[in-house]
N, C-alpha and C positions, 0 to 999 in steps of 0.2 A: 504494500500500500504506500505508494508513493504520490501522494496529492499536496496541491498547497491547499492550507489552511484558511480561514479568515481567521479575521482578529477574534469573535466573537467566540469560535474555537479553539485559539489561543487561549483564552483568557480561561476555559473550563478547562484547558489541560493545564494550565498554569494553577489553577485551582486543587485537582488531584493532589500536585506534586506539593502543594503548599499545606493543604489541610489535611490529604492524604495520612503522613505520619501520625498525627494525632488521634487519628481515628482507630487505627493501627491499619492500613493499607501498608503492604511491600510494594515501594513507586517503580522498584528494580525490574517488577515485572510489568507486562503486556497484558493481563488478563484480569479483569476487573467483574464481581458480581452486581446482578443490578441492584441489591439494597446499598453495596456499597454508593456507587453512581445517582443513586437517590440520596445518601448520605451528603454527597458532595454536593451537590445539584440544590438542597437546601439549603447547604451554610453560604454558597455563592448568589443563589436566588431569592430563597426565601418561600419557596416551595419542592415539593420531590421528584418535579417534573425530568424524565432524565431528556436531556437535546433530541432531538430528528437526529442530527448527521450521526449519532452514537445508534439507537433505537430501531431505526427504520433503516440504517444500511447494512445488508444481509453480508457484506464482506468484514462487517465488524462484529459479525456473531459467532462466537465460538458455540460450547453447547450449551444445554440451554441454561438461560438467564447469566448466563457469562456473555460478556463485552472484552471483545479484540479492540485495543488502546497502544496500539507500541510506540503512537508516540511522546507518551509520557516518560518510560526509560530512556528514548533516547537522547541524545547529550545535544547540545547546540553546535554545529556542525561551521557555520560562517558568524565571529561576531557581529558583521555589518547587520545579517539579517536579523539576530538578537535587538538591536539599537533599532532597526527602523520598526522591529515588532511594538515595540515599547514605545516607539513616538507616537505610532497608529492608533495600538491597543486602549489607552485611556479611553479617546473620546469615542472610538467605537464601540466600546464595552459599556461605556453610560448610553450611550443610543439603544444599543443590546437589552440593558436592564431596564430601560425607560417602555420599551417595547413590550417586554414581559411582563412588567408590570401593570402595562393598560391592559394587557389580556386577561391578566389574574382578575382583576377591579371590574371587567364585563363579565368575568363569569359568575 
């Protein structure tokens, strides 16, 4: 699975890997359950909704209620692309969550 990401993406793998430990998640690995991912998915959102691009993509489904994630272990590979994720990620992460949350408030 090699795709780019959005920021919005970004920011819920940046999530794992940040709240991840505390929760007691192994970030070393690729393979994630879904209450984990609903763990995360709440402390970042503020509900247990887990993402579309995790859920609904059959190439991120191992068996079942296990989520393919590899790229949480993986390491940052070009600093430049770390630096320009980080310029992006803010303001599209507030759009992201601004988003989420008029959906939560309509339902």
């Amino acid at each position: 699975m090699n795709i780019t990401l959005t920021p919005a993406q970004l920011a819920f793998i940046e999530a794992i890997r940040t709240y991840g430990p505390a929760m007691g998640l192994d970030i070393t690995q690729d393979k994630y359950t879904r209450e984990s991912m609903r763990q995360v998915s709440l402390k970042l959102k503020g509900n247990k909704r887990i993402p579309d691009w995790i859920a609904r993509d059959l190439a991120r489904r191992g068996e079942r209620g296990i989520f393919l994630i590899p790229e949480v272990a993986a390491p940052a590979t070009a600093p430049e692309a770390v630096e320009e994720a980080t310029e992006v990620m803010p303001a599209a992460v507030a759009e992201a969550l601004a988003s989420v949350q008029q959906m939560a408030e309509a339902v």
